[in-house]
C-alpha positions in Angstrom: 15.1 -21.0 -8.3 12.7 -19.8 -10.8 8.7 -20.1 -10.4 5.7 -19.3 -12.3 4.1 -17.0 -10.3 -0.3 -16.0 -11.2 -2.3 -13.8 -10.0 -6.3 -14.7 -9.9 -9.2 -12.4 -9.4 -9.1 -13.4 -5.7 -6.0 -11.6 -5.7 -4.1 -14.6 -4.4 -1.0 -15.9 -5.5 -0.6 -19.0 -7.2 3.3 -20.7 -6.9 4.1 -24.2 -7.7 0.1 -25.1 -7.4 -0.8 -23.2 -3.5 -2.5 -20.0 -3.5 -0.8 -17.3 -1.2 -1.9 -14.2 -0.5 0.6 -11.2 -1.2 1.5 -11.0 2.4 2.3 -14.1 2.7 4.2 -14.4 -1.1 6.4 -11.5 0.2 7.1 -13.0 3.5 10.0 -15.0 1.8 11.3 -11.8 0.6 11.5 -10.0 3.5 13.5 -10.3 6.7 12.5 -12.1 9.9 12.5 -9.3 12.0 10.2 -7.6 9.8 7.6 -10.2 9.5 7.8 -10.6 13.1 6.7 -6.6 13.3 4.0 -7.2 10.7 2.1 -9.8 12.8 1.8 -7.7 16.1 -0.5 -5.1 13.2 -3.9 -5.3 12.2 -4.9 -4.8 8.4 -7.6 -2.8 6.7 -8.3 -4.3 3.2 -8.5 -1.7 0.1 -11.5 -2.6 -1.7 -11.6 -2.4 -5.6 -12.3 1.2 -6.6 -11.8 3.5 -9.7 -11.3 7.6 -9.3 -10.5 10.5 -11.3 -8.5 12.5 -8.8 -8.1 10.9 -5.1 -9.5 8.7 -2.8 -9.0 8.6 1.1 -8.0 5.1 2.6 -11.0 4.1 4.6 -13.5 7.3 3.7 -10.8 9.2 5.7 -10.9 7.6 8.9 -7.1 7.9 10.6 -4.7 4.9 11.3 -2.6 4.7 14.6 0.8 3.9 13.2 0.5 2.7 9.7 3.7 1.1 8.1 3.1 -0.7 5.2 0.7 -0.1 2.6 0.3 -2.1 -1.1 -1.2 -1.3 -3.2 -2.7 -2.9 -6.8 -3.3 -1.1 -9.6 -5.2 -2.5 -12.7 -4.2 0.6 -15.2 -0.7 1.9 -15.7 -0.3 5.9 -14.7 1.6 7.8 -12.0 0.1 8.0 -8.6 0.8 9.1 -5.3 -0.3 9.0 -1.3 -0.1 11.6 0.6 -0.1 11.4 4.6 -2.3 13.7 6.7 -2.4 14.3 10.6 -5.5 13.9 12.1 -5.6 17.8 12.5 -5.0 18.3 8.6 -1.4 19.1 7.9 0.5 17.3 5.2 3.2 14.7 6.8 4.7 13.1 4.2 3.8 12.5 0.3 5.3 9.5 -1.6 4.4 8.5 -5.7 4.8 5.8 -7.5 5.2 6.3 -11.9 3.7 2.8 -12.6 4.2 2.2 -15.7 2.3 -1.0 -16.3 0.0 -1.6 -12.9 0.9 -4.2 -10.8 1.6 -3.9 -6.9 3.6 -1.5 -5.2 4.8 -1.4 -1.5 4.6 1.8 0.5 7.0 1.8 4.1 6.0 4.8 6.6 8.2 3.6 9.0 11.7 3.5 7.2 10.4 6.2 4.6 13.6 6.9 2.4 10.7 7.4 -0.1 8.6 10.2 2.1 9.6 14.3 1.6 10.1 15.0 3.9 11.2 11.9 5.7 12.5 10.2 6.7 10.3 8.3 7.9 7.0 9.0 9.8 7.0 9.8 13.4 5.0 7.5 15.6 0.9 9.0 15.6 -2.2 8.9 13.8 -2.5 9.5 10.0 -5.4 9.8 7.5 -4.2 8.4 3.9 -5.1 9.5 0.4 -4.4 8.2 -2.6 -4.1 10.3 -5.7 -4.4 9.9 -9.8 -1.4 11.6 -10.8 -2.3 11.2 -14.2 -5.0 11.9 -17.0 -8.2 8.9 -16.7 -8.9 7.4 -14.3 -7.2 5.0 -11.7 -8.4 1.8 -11.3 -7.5 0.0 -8.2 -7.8 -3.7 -7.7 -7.3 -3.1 -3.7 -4.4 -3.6 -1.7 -4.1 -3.6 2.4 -2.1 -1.2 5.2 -0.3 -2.6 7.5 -0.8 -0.7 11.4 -1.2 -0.7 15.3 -4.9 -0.8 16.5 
C-alpha cells in the first residue's frame, strides 16, 4: 500500500500523520530476527557535521561490535567508511556513490558490501567516514548500531 512518507528537520519520519524515527520506519522492512538483534545494542547518534576529506565516528573513539550504521547525507557525492582496529590496521572499507543524498544503511555484520569481507569479525573498531568527492560533505547525522 502506498504512503506519503516526510522527513522534518528532527529527522523523524512522518507516515499517515505519526512521526517515526528511521529506526523505527525500517523496522517494518526488516525481519524479526533482526530487530530482535538491534534492541539487545546501544546507539551513538551522528551529529550534523560538514568536512572536506573524513571524519571519525565519535572523534575516534572505538565501538565493540558495531553492525549497523546510517547514515544521512544532505549533498549528493560519493563517499565511503572505512573500518579501523583499535591498533590501526584497515578492516574493511565500504562506499556508497550517492547520487542525490538521502540515507544509506551500512551492515558490518553480514558485509557482502566490505573488501575484504565478508563480513567483520567480532571486536573493536574505530570508524571513519570519507568525502570521496570534490566539496564538501554535508551530513545531517545518522546513528551505529553496537554492543556496549
Amino acid at each position: 500500500m502506498p504512503f506519503d512518507l516526510r522527513v522534518d528537520s528532527t529527522n523523524r519520519f512522518d507516515r499517515a500523520g505519526r512521526n517515526h524515527t528511521f529506526r523505527q520506519y525500517c523496522s517494518s522492512l526488516v525481519p524479526v530476527w533482526r530487530l530482535a538483534i538491534l534492541e539487545l545494542m546501544d546507539t551513538y547518534t551522528l551529529k550534523h557535521s560538514s568536512f572536506s576529506h573524513y571524519i571519525w565516528i565519535n572523534k575516534g573513539d572505538p565501538f565493540t561490535n558495531p553492525d549497523t550504521l546510517n547514515i544521512e547525507m544532505v549533498t549528493a557525492g560519493k563517499y565511503g567508511i572505512e573500518i579501523y582496529s583499535v591498533d590501526g590496521r584497515l578492516a574493511g572499507k565500504a562506499e556508497r556513490p550517492n547520487a542525490h543524498g538521502g540515507w544509506s544503511s551500512f551492515y558490518f555484520r553480514e558485509g557482502w558490501e566490505f573488501s575484504p569481507g565478508p563480513g567483520l569479525p567480532p571486536g573493536t573498531y574505530k570508524i571513519k567516514i570519507l568525502n570521496l568527492s570534490d566539496g564538501n560533505c554535508d551530513l545531517r547525522g545518522g546513528d551505529l548500531d553496537y554492543n556496549a
